[in-house]
DSSP file (Angstrom, degrees, kcal/mol; ACC not computed):
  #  RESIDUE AA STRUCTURE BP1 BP2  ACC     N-H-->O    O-->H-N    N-H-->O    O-->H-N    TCO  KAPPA ALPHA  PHI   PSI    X-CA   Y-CA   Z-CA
    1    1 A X              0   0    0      0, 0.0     0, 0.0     0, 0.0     0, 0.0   0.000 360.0 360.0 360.0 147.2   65.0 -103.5 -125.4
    2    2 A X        -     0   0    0      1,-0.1     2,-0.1     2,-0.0     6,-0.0  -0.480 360.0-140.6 -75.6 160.1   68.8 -103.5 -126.8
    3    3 A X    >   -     0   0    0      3,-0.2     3,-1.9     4,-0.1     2,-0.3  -0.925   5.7-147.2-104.1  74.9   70.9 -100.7 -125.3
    4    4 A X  T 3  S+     0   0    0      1,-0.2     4,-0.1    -2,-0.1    -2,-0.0   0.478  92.4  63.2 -39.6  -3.8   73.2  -99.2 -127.9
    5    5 A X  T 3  S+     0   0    0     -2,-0.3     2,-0.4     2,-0.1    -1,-0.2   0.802  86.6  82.7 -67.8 -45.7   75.6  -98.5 -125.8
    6    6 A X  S <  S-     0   0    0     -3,-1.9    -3,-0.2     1,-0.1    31,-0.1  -0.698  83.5-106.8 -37.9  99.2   76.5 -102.0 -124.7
    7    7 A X        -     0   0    0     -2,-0.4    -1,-0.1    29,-0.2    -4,-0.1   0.292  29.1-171.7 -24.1 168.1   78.6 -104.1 -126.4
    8    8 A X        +     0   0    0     -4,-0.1     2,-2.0    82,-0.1    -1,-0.1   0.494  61.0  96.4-140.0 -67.7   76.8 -107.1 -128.3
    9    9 A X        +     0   0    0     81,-0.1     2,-0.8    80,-0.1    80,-0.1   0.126  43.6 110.6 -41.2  -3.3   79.6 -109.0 -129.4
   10   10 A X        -     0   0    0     -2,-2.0     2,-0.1    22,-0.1    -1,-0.1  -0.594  69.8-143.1 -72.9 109.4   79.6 -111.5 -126.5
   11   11 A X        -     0   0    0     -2,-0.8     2,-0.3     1,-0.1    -2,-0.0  -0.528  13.5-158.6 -74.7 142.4   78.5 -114.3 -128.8
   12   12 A X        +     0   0    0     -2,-0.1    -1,-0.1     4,-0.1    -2,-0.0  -0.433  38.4 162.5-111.4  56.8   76.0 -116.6 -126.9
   13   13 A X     >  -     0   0    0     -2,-0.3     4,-1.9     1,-0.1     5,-0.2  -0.074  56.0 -89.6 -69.8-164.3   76.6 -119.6 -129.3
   14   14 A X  H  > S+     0   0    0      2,-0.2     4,-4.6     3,-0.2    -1,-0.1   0.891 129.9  42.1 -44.9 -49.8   76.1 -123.4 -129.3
   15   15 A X  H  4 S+     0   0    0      1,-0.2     4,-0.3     2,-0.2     5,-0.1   0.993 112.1  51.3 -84.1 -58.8   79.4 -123.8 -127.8
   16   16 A X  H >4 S+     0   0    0      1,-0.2     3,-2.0     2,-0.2    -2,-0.2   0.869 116.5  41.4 -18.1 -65.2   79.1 -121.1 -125.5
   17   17 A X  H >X S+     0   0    0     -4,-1.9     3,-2.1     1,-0.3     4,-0.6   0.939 112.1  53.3 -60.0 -63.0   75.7 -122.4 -124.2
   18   18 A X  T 3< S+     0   0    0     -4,-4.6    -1,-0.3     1,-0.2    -2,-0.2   0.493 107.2  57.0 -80.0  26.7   76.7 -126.1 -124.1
   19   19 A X  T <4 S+     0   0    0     -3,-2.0     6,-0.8    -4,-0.3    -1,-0.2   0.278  90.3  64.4-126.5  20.0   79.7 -125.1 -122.0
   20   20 A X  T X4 S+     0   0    0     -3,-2.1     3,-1.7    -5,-0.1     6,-0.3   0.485  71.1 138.3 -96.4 -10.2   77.9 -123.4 -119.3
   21   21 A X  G >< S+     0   0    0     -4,-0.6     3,-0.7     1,-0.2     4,-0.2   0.138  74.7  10.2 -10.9 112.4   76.6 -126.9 -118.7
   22   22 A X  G 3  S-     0   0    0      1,-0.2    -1,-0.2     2,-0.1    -2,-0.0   0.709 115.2 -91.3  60.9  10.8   76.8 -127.2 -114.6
   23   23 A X  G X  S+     0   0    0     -3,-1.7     3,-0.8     1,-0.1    -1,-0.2   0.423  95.6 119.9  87.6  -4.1   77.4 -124.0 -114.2
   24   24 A X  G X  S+     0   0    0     -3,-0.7     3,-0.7     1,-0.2     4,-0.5   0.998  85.0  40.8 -64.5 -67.4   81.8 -124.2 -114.2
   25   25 A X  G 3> S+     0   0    0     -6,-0.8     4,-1.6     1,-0.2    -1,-0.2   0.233  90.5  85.9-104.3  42.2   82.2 -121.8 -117.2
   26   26 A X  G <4 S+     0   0    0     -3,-0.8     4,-0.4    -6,-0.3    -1,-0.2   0.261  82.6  52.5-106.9  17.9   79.7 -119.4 -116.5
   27   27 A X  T <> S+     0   0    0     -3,-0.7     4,-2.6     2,-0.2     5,-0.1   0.774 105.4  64.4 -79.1 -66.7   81.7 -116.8 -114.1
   28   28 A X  H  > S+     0   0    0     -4,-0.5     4,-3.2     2,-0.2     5,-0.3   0.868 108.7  33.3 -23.3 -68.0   84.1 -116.9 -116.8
   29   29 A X  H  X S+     0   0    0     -4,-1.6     4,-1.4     2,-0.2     5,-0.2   0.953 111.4  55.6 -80.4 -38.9   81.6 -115.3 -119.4
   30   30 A X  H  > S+     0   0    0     -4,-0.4     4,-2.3     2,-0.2     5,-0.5   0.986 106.9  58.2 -55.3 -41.8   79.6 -113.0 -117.3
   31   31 A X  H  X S+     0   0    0     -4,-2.6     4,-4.5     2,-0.2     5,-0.3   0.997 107.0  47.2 -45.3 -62.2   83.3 -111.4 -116.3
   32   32 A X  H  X S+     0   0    0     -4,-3.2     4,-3.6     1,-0.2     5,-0.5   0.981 113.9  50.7 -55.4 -33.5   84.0 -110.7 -120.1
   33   33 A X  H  X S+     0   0    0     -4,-1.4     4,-1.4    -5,-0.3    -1,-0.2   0.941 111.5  41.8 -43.0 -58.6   80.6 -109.3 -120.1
   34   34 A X  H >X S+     0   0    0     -4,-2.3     4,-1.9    -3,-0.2     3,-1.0   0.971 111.7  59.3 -54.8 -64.9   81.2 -107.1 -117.3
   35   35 A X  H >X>S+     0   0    0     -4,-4.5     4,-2.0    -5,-0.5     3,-0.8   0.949 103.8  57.9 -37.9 -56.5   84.8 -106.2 -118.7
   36   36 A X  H 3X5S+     0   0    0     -4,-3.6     4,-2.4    -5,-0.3    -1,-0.3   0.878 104.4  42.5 -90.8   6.6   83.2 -105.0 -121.6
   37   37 A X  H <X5S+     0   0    0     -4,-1.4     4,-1.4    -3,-1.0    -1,-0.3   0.849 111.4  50.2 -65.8 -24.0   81.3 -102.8 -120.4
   38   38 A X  H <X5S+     0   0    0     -4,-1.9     4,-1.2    -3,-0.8    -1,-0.2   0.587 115.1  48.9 -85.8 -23.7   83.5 -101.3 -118.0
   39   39 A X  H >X5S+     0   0    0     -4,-2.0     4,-3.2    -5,-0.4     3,-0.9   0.932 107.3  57.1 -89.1 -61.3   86.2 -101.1 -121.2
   40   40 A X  H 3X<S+     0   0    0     -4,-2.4     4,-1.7    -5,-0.5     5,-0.3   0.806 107.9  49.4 -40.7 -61.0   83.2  -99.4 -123.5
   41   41 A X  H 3X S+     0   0    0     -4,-1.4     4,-1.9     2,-0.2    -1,-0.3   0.816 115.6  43.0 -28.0 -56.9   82.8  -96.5 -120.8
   42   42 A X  H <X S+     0   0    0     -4,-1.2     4,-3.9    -3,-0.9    -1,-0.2   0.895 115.1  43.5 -58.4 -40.6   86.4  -95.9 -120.8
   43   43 A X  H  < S+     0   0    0     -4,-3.2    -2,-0.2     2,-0.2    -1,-0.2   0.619 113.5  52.4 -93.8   0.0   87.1  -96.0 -124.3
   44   44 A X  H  X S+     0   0    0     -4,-1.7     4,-4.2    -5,-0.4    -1,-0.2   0.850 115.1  45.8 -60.6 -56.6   83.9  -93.8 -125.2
   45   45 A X  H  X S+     0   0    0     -4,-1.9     4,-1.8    -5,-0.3     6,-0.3   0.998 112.4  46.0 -47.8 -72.8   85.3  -91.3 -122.5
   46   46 A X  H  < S+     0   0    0     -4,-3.9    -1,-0.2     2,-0.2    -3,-0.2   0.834 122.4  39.0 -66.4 -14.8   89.3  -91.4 -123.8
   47   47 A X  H >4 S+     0   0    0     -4,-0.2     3,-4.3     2,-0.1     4,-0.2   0.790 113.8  56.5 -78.7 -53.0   87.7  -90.9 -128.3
   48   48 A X  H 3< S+     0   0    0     -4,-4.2    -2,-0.2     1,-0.3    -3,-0.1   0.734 112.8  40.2 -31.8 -35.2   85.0  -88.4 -126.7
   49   49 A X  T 3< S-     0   0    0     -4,-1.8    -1,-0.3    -5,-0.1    -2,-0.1  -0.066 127.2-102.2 -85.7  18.5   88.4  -86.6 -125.4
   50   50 A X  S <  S+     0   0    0     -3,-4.3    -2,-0.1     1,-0.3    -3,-0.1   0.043  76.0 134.1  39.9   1.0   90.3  -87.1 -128.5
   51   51 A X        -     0   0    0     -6,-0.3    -1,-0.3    -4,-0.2    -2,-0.1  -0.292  43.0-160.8 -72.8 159.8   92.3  -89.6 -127.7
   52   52 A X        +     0   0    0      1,-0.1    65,-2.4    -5,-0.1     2,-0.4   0.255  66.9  67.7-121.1  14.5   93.0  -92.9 -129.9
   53   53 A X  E     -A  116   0A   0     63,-0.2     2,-0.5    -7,-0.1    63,-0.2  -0.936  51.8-171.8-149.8 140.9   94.3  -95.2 -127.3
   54   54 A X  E     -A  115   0A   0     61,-2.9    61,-2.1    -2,-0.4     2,-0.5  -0.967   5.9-158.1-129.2 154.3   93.2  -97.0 -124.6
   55   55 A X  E     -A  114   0A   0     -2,-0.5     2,-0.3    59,-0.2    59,-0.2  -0.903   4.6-158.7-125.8 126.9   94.8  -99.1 -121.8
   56   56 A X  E     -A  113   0A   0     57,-0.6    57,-0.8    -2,-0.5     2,-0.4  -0.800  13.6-146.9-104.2 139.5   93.2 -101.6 -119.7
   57   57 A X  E     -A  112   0A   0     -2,-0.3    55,-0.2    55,-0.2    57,-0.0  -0.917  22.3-174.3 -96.5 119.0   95.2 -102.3 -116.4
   58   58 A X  S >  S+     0   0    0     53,-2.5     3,-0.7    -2,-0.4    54,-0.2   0.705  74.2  63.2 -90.1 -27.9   94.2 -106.5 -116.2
   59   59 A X  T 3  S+     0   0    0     52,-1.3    -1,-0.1     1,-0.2    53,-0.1   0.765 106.0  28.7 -10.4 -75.5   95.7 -106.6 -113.1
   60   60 A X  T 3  S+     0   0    0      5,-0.0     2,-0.7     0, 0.0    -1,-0.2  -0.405  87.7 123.9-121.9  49.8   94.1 -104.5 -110.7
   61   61 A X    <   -     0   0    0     -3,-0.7     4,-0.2     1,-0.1     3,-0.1  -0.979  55.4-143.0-110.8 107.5   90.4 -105.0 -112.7
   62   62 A X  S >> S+     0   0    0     -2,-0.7     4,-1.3     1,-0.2     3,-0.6   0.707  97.9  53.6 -21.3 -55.0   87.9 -106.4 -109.9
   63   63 A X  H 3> S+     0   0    0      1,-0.2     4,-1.0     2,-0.2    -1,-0.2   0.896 118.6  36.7 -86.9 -42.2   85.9 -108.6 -111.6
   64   64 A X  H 34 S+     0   0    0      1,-0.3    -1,-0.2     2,-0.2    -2,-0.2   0.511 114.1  54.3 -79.0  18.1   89.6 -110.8 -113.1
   65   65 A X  H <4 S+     0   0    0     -3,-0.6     5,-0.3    -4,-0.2    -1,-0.3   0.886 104.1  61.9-111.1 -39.4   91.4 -110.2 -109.8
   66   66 A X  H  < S+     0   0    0     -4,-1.3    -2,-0.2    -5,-0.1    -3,-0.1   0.749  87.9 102.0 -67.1 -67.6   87.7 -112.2 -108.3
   67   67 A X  S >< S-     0   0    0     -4,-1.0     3,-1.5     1,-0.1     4,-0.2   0.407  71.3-148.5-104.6 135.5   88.5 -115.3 -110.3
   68   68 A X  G >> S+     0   0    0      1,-0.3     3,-1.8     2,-0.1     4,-0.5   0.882  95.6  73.0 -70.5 -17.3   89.9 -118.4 -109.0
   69   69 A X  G 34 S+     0   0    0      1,-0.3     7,-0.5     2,-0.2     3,-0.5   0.655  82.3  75.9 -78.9  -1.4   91.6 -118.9 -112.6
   70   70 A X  G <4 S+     0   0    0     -3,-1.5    -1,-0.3    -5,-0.3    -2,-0.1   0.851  81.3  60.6 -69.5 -21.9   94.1 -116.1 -111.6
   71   71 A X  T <4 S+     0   0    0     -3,-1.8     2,-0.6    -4,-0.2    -1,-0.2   0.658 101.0  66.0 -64.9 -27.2   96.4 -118.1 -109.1
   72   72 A X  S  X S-     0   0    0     -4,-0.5     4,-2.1    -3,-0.5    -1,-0.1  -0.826  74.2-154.6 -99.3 110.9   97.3 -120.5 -112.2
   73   73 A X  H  > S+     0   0    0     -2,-0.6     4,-1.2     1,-0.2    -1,-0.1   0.619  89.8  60.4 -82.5  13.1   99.2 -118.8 -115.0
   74   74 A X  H  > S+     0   0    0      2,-0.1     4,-0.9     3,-0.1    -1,-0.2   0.898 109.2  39.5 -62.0 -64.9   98.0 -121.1 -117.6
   75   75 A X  H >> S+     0   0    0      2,-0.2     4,-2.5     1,-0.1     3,-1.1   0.946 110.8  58.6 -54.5 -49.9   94.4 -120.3 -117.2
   76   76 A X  H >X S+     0   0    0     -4,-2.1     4,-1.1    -7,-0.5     3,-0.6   0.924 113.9  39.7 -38.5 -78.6   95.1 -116.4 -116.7
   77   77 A X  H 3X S+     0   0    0     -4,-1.2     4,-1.1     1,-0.2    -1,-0.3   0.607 117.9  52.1 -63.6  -4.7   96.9 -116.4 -120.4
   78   78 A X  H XX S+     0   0    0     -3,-1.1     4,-2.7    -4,-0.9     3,-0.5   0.971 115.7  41.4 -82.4 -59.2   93.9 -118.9 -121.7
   79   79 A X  H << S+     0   0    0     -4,-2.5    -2,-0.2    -3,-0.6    -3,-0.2   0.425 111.4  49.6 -88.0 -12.2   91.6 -116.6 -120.5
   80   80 A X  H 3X S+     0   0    0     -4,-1.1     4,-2.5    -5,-0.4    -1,-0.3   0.761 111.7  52.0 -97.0 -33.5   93.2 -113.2 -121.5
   81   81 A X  H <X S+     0   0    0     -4,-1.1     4,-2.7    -3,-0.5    -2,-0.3   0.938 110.8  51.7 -73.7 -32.1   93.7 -114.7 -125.3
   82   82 A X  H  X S+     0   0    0     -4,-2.7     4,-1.6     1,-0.3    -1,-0.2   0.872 113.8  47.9 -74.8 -29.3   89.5 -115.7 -125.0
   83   83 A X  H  > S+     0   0    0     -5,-0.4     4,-1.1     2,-0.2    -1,-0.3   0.958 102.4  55.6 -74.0 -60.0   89.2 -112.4 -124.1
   84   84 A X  H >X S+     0   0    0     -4,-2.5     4,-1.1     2,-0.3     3,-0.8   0.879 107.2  52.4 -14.7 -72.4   91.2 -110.9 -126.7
   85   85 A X  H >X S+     0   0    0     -4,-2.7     4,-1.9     1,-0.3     3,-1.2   0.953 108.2  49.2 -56.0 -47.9   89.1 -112.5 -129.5
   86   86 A X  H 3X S+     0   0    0     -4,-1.6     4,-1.3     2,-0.2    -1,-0.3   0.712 107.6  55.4 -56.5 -31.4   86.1 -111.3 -128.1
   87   87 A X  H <X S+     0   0    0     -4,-1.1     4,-0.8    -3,-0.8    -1,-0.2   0.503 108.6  52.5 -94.9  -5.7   87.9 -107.7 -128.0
   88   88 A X  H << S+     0   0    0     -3,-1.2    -2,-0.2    -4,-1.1    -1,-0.2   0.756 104.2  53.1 -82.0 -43.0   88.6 -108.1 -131.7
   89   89 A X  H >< S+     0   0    0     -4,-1.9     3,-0.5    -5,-0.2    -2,-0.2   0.909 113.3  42.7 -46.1 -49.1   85.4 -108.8 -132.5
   90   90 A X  H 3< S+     0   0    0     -4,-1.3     2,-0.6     1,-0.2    -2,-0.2   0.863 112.0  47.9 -78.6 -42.6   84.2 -105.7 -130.7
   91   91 A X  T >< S-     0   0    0     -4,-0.8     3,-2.4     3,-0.1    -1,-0.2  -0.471  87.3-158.6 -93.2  38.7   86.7 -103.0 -131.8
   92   92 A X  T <  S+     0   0    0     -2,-0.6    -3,-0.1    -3,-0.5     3,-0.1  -0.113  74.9   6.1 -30.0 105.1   86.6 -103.9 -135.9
   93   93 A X  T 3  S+     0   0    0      1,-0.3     2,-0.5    -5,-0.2    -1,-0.2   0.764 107.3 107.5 104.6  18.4   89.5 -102.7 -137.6
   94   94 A X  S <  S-     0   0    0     -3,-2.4     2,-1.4    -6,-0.2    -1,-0.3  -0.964  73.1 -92.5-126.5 159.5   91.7 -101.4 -134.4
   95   95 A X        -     0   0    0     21,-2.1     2,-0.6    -2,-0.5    23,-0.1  -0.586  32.4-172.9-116.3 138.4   94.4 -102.7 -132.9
   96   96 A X        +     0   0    0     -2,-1.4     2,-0.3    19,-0.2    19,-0.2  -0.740  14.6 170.0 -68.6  89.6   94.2 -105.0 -130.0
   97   97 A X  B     -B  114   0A   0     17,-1.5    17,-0.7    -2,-0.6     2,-0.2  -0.912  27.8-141.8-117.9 149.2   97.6 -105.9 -128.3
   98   98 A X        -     0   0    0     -2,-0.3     2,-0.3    15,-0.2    15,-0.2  -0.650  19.8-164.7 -73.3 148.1   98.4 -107.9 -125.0
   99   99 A X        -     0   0    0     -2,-0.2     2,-0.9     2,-0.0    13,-0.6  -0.756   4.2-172.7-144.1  82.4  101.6 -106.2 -122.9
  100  100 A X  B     -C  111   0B   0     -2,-0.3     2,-0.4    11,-0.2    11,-0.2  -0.645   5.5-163.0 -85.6 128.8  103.0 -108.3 -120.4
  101  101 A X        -     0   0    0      9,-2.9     9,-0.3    -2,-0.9    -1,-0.1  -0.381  13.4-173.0 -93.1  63.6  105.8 -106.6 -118.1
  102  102 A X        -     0   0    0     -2,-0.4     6,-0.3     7,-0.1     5,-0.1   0.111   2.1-171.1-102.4 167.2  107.6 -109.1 -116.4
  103  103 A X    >   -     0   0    0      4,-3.2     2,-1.7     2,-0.1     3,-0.7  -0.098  48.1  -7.9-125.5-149.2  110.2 -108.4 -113.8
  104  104 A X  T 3  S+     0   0    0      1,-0.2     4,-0.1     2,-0.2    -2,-0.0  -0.260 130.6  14.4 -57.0  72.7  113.0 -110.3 -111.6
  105  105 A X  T 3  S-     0   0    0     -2,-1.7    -1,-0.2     2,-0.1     3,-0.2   0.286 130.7 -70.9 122.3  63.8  112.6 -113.9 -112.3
  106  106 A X  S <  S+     0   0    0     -3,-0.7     2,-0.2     1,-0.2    -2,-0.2   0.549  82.0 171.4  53.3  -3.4  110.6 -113.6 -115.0
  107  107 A X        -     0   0    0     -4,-0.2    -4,-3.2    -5,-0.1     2,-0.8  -0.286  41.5-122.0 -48.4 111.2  107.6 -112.4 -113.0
  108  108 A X        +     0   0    0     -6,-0.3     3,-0.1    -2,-0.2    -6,-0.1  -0.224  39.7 172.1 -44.0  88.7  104.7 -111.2 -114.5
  109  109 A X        -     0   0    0     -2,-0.8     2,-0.2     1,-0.3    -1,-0.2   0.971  63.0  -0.3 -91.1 -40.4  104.6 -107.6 -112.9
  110  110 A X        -     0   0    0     -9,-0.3    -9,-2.9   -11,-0.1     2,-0.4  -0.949  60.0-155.2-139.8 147.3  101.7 -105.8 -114.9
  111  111 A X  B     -C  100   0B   0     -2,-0.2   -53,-2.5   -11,-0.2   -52,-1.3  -0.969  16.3-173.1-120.3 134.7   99.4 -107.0 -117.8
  112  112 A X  E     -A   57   0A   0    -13,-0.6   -55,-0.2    -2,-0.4   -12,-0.1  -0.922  16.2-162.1-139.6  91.9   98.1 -104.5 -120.0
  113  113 A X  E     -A   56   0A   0    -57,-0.8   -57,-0.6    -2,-0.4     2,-0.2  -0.556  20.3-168.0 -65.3 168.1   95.4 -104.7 -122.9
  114  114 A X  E     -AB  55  97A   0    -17,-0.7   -17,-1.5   -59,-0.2   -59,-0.2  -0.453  17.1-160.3-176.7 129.0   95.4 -101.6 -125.2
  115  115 A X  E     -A   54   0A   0    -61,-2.1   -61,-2.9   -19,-0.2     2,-0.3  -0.550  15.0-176.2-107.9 131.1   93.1 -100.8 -127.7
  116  116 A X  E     +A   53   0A   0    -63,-0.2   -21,-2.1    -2,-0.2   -63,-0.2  -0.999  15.0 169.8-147.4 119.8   94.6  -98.1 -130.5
  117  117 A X              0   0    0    -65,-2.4   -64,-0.1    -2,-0.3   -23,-0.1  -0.135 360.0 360.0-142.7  68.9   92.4  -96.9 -133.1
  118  118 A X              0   0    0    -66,-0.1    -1,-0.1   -23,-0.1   -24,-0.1  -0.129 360.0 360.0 -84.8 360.0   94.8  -94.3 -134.3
């Protein structure tokens, strides 16, 4: 039985499905999965409290930190934009922004989603 709580929006298409083939990019999606639930909780908690914005720390989030694709910053930013769409899909009509904070030599020092439905 569906959960209304849940997100839905993790699309299980054709391309999804034929690209779990052998098992490579299926860590990938069960993480967004995870993520959004763990996001839905939060951002239920911060409207329930009146607030209109919430910020996900991507950083120090278990489930991305688990992932080999974080040691390569190609994959990281492929894999925060995939995420992204999927977090547009799910949050119709708010806005979705990425926030990188980089530091001495360009170093990526914290990355920040935040969801505003102000």
């Amino acid at each position: 039985m569906y959960n209304r709580d849940e997100p839905r929006t993790l699309v299980k298409s054709r391309e999804v499905l034929q690209s779990l083939k052998g098992g490579q990019e299926f860590r990938k999606y069960q993480t967004f999965h995870n993520l959004l639930l763990v996001i839905w909780i939060d951002v239920k908690r911060e409207a329930e409290a009146g607030k209109t914005k919430y910020v996900f720390r991507v950083d120090t989030n278990h489930d991305i930190k688990s992932l080999p694709l974080i040691e390569n910053p190609i994959t990281m930013t492929l894999f925060i934009m995939d995420f992204m769409d999927i977090l547009k899909k799910e949050y119709i009509d708010c806005k979705i922004e990425y926030v990188e904070t980089k530091g001495y030599e360009d170093k990526v020092i914290e990355r920040v989603i935040v969801i505003d439905w102000s």
